[in-house]
C-alpha positions in Angstrom: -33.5 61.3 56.9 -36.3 59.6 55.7 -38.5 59.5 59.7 -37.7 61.8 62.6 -38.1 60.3 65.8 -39.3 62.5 68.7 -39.4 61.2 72.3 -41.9 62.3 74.9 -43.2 61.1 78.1 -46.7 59.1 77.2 -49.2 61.2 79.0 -51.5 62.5 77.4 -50.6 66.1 77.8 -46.6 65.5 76.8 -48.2 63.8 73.7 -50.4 67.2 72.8 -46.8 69.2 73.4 -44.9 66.8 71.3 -47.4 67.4 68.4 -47.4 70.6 68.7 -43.5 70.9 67.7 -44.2 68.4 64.9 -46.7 70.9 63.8 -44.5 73.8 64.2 -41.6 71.9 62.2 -43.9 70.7 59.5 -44.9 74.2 58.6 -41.0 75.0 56.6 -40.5 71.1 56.0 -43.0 69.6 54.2 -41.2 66.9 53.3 -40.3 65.1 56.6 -41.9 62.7 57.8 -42.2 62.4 62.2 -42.3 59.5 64.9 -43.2 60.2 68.3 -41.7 57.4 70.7 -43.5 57.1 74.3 -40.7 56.5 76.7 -41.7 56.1 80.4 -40.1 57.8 82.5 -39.2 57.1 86.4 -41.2 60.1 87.2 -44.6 58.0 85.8 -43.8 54.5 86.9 -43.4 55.7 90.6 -46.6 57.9 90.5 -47.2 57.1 94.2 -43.9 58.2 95.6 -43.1 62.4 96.2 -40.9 63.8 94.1 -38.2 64.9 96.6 -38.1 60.7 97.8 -37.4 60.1 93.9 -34.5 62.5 93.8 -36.2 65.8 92.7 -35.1 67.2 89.3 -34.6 65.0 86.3 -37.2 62.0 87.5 -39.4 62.8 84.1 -36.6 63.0 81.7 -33.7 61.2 82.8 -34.8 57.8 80.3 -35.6 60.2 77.4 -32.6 61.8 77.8 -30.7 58.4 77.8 -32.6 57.5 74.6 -31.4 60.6 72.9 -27.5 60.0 73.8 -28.1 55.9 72.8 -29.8 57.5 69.5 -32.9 56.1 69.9 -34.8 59.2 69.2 -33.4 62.6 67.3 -35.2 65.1 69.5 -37.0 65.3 73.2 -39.5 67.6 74.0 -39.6 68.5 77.6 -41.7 70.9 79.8 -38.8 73.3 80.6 -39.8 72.9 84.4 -39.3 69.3 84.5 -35.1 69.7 83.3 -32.3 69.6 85.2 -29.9 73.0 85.4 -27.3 71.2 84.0 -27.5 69.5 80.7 -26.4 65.6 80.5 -22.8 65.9 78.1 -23.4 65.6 74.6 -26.9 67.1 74.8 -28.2 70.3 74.0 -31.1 72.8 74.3 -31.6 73.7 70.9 -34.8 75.1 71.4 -36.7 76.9 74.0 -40.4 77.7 72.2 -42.5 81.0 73.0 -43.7 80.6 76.5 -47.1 80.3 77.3 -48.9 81.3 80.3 -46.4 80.8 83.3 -48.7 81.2 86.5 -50.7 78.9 88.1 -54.3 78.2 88.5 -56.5 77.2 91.3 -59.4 74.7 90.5 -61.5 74.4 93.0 -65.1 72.5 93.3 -67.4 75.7 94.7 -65.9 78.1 91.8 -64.4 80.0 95.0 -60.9 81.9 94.7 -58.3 81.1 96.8 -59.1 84.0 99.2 -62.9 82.8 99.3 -62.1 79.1 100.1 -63.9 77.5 103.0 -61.5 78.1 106.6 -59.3 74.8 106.8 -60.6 73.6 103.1 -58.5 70.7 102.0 -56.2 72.2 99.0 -54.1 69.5 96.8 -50.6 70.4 95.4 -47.5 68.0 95.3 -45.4 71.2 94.8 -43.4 72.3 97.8 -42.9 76.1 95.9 -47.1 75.8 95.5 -47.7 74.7 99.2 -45.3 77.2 100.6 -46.8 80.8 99.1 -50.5 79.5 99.1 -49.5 78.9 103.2 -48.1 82.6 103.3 -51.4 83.1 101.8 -53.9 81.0 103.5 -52.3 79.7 106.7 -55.4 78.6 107.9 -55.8 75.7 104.7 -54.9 72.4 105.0 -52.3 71.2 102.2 -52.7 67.6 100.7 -49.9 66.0 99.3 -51.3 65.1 95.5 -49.5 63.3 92.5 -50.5 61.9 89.5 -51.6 63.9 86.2 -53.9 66.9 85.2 -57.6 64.7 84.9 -56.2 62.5 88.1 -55.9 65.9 90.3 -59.3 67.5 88.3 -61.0 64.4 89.1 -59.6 64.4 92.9 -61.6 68.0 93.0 -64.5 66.6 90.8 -65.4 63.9 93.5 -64.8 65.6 96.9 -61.6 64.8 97.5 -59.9 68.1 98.1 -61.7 71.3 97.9 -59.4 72.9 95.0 -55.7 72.2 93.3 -53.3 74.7 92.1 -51.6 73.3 88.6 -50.2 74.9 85.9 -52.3 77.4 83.9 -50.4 76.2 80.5 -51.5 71.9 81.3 -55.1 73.3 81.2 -54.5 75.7 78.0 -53.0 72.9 76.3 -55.7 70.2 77.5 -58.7 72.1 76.3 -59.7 72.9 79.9 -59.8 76.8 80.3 -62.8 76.4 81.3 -62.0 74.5 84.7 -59.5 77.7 85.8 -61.5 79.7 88.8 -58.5 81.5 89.4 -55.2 82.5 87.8 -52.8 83.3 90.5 -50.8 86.3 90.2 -47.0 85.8 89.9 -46.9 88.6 92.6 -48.3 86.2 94.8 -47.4 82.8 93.8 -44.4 83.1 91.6 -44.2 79.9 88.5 -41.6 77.0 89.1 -38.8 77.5 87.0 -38.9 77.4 83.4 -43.1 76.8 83.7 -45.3 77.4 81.1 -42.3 77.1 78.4 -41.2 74.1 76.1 -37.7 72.7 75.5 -36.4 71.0 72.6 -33.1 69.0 73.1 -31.0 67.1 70.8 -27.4 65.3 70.5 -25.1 68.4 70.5 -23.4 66.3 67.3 -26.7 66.3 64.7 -26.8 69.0 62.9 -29.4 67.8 60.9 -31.8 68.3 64.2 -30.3 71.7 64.6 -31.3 72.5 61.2 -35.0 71.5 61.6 -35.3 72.7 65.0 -32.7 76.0 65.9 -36.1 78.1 64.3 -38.6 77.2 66.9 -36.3 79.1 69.6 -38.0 82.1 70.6 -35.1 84.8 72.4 -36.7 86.6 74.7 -38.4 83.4 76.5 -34.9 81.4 76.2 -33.4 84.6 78.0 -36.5 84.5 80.9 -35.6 80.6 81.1 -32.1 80.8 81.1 -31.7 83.4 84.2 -34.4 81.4 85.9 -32.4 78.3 85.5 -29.5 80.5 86.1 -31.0 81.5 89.5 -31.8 77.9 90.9 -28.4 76.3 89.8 -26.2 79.4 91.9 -29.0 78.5 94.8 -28.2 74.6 94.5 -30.9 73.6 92.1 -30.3 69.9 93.6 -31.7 70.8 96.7 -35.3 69.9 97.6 -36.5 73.4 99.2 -39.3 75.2 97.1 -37.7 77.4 94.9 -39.7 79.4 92.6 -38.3 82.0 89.5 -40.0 84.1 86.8 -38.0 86.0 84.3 -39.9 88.7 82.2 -37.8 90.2 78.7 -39.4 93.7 78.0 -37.5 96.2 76.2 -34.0 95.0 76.3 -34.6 94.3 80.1 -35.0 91.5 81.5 -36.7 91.5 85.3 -36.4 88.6 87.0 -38.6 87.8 90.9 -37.3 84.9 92.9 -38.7 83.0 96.1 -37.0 80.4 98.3 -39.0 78.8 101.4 -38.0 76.8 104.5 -39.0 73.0 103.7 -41.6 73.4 106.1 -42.8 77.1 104.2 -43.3 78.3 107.3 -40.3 81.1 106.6 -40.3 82.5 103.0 -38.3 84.9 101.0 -38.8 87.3 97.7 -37.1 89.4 95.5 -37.1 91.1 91.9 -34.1 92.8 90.2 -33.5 93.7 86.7 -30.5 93.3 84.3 -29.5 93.1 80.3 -32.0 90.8 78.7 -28.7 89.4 76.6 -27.2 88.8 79.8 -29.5 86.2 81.6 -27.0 84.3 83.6 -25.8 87.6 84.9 -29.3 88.3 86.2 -30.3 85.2 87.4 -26.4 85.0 89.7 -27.7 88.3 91.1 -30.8 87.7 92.2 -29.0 83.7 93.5 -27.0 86.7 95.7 -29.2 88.8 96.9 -31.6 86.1 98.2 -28.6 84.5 99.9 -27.4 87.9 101.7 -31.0 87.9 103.2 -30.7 84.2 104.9 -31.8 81.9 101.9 -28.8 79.7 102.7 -30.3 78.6 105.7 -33.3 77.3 103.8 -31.4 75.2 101.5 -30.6 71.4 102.3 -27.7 70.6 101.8 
């Protein structure tokens, strides 16, 4: 293999993640030699529409994955949140890296925290799972339907727009812009989408040669907090458009995993934490899909 091919969405921040593999490869294979291939996805071309409109889950992979299977590219780098509970046949997650920070942040133009806001401040999220807890939180906030990438919704709080946004504390490690954070949110409070703050690696299930380069860069105890998180939303339906919200943590052999699942409107919202083998994530992440559905979560779900 003389060039490997990575593909990755073009923004700016997939491009930083993408690199960042490439720079974790590079450090045991000198020798190779990488591509990055900027595949858009329908998730960017359709920046305007909501997510739920476009179909939900797999709208910012769906054409990298297809490039992958056509063998176009030899690996994809994904944000973990951004995949599909079920992996297209013939593809593989051979690579889950160390997670970064899950929780999200809270930008907001006065440097107040979300408890200091302004009554009825405008706050900007185009995440159902954000606008439902920050509601449970703040009822009295207005909540702004808001698209479009990291310096579009900094720039929205920049100019006036909305008051503050809640994004992902990893984008603004990643970007540079620690700096712009007021406020992490505690997972207590507003629990991570599923699978945020982590990177995924997939691959043709049929080149081992991509296995070989990229099998190190998996990181156990984070694939185990993934994979009972992802475990969790597929038992609920993970097709369904209601906010859903999971965050596995490996200590110890243990794995704890907290779950939340909102009524579309997030006027009605649910939470709870059990705690399982860490080597038996599926396990945990069923569990908690059953206990959430004993105490009415069922109802929430579309169908």
């Amino acid at each position: 293999m003389t060039t490997f091919i990575l593909g990755s969405r073009g923004s700016v921040l997939a491009l930083i993640q993408t690199h960042f593999v490439i720079q974790q490869i590079s450090q045991n294979n000198p020798g190779v030699s990488f591509e990055v291939r900027k595949i858009k996805t329908q998730g960017d071309v359709q920046r305007h529409r909501t997510l739920s409109r476009m179909g939900g889950k797999g709208v910012f992979v769906k054409e990298i994955q297809q490039a992958l299977l056509a063998g176009e590219v030899q690996a994809a780098v994904h944000s973990c949140k951004d995949l599909p509970v079920e992996c297209p046949p013939g593809l593989e997650i051979v690579a889950i890296l160390r997670r970064d920070d899950p929780r999200d942040a809270l930008v907001s133009r006065s440097g107040l925290d979300l408890k200091s806001l302004p009554q009825g401040a405008l706050l900007g999220t185009g995440s159902p799972r954000r606008a439902a807890q920050i509601r449970a939180l703040r009822p009295d906030l207005q909540i702004g339907e808001l698209r479009g990438n990291l310096d579009t919704r900094l720039r929205k709080v920049h100019f006036g727009a909305v008051e503050a946004v809640v994004v992902a504390a990893a984008g603004l490690d990643r970007m540079g812009y620690q700096g712009r954070i007021t406020q992490l949110l505690p997972c207590e409070a507003c629990i991570p989408a599923v699978g945020q703050g982590a990177l995924a690696v997939e691959i043709r299930a049929d080149n081992d040669e991509a296995r070989r380069l990229l099998a190190p860069l998996d990181h156990p105890p984070s694939r185990n907090a993934v994979t009972a998180e992802r475990a969790f939303l597929e038992w609920l339906g993970g097709g369904c458009h209601s906010p859903i919200a999971a965050l596995g943590e490996v200590q110890g052999g243990r794995l704890t995993l907290r779950g939340m699942v909102a009524a579309s409107e997030g006027d009605r919202l649910l939470k709870d934490t059990v705690e399982g083998d860490a080597d038996s994530p599926e396990q945990v992440g069923r569990h908690l899909a059953e206990r959430l559905s004993e105490q009415g979560a069922a109802e929430f779900l579309e169908v």
